[in-house]
Residue, then its C-alpha position, 0 to 999 in steps of 0.5 A: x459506451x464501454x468504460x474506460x480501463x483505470x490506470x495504475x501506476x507503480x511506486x516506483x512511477x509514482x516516486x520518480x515523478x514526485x521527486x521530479x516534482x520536488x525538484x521544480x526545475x519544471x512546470x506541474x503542466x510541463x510534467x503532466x504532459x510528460x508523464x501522461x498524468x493529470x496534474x492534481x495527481x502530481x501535486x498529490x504524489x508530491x504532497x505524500x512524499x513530503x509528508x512521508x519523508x521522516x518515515x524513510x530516515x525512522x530509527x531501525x528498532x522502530x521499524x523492526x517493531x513495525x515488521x515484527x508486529x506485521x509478522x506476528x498479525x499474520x502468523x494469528x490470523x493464520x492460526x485462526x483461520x486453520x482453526x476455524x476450519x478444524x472447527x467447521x469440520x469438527x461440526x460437520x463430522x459430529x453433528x449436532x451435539x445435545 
């Protein structure tokens, strides 16, 4: 019996059918059907955005920090990741040293 693909969903999805589920003009079931998406997965998108709603409305400099400290993570694992390659290569071109 061949396994069954799992479907993705995009954020984009997930947030339209979150908010139609905020709205509660409908049944969870009425939606499900709907969307094609079991129920609890509703219920579940519909949780995260109401518990990540703040985040949206962050004051700027806050959310500036987050992305510059993001940035900078990368650019150190970049420079570490270049590094080791120097340093692979380095161990490869000398040899073995007393």
């Amino acid at each position: 019996m061949p396994k069954k693909k799992r479907r993705r969903f995009t954020p984009e999805f997930k947030a339209r059918v979150a908010l139609a589920a905020l709205k509660e003009d409908r049944t969870i079931a009425q939606m499900a059907s709907q969307y094609g998406v079991h129920p609890n997965q509703i219920s579940q998108w519909k949780r995260q955005l109401k518990e990540q709603a703040a985040t949206a409305f962050a004051d700027g400099a806050r959310r500036m920090d987050v992305e510059a400290s993001e940035k900078e993570k990368a650019r150190l694992f970049e420079e570490i990741g270049r590094l080791k390659v120097e340093g692979d290569f380095l161990r490869k071109k000398l040899g073995p040293v007393l």
